[in-house]
N, C-alpha and C positions, 0 to 999 in steps of 0.2 A: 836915493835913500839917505846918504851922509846929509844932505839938505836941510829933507824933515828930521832928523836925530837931531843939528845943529839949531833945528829955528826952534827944536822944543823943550832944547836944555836937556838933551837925554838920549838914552837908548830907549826908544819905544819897543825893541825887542825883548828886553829885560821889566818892562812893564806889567807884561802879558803874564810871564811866567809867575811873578810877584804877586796879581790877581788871582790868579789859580788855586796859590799856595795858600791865599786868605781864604779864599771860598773852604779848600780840604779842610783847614783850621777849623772854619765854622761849623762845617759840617762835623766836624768828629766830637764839637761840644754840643751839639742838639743830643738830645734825648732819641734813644734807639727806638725804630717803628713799635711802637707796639705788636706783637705777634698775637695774630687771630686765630682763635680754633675752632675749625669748622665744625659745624653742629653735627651731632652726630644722633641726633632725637629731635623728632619735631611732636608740635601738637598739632592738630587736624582740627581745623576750626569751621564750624557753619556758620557763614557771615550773613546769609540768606535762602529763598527756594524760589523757582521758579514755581509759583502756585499751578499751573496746570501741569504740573507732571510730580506735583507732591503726592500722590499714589505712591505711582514709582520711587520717589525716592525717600519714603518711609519704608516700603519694601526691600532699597536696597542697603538702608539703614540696618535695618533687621536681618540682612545677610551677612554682614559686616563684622556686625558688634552681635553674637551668636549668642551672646548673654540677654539681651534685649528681649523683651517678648514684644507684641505686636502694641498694644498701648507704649511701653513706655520706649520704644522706637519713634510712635506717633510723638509723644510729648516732647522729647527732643528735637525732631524737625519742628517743628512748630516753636520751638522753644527759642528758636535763631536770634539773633547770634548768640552759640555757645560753639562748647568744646566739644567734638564728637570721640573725639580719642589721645589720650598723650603720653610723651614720652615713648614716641613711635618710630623705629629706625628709619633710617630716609626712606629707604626704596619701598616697603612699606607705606609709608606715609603718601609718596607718590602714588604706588596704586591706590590708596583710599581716597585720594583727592581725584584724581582721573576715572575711577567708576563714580564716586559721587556727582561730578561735578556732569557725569555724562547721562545723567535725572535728573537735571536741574539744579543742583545746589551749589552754591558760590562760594568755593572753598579758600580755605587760607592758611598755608602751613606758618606755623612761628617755633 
């Protein structure tokens, strides 16, 4: 070990640590993660329909969105891609996507 410290002009032990202490330096001068806040509202988006079971998922549109009547439930499936609902708390949002998507429709939370 005294060998390689002599043949390198150095304590390679005190190297290491020297290393370290630049990298923490660096680090503490980077700019701090940014912090993310999970979304806590989604929009429920139809990106598309499975045409043979657009019946059904005008139907289940219209059970959905309880404001809808049967036409303008129609107009919106057909309408794709739009928005089918937003500002929808997640768990919500999931089950509108997981009955929709379970009629054919190819959803998309944002």
């Amino acid at each position: 070990s005294s060998g390689i410290n002599a043949e390198y002009g150095g304590n390679i032990a005190m190297a290491a640590p020297a290393a370290s202490t630049a990298a923490s330096a660096a680090a503490a001068d980077a700019p701090p993660e940014p912090v993310v806040e999970e979304k806590t509202s989604f929009d429920v988006k139809l990106m598309g329909i499975n045409p043979s079971m657009k019946i059904k998922l005008i139907k289940a549109v219209k059970e959905a969105l309880p404001e809808l009547n049967l036409v303008a439930a129609k107009k919106l499936v057909e309408g794709a891609p739009c928005t089918v609902k937003e500002k929808v708390p997640k768990a919500d949002a999931e089950a509108l996507k997981a009955k929709l998507s379970e009629f054919g429709g190819d959803i998309t939370l944002e």
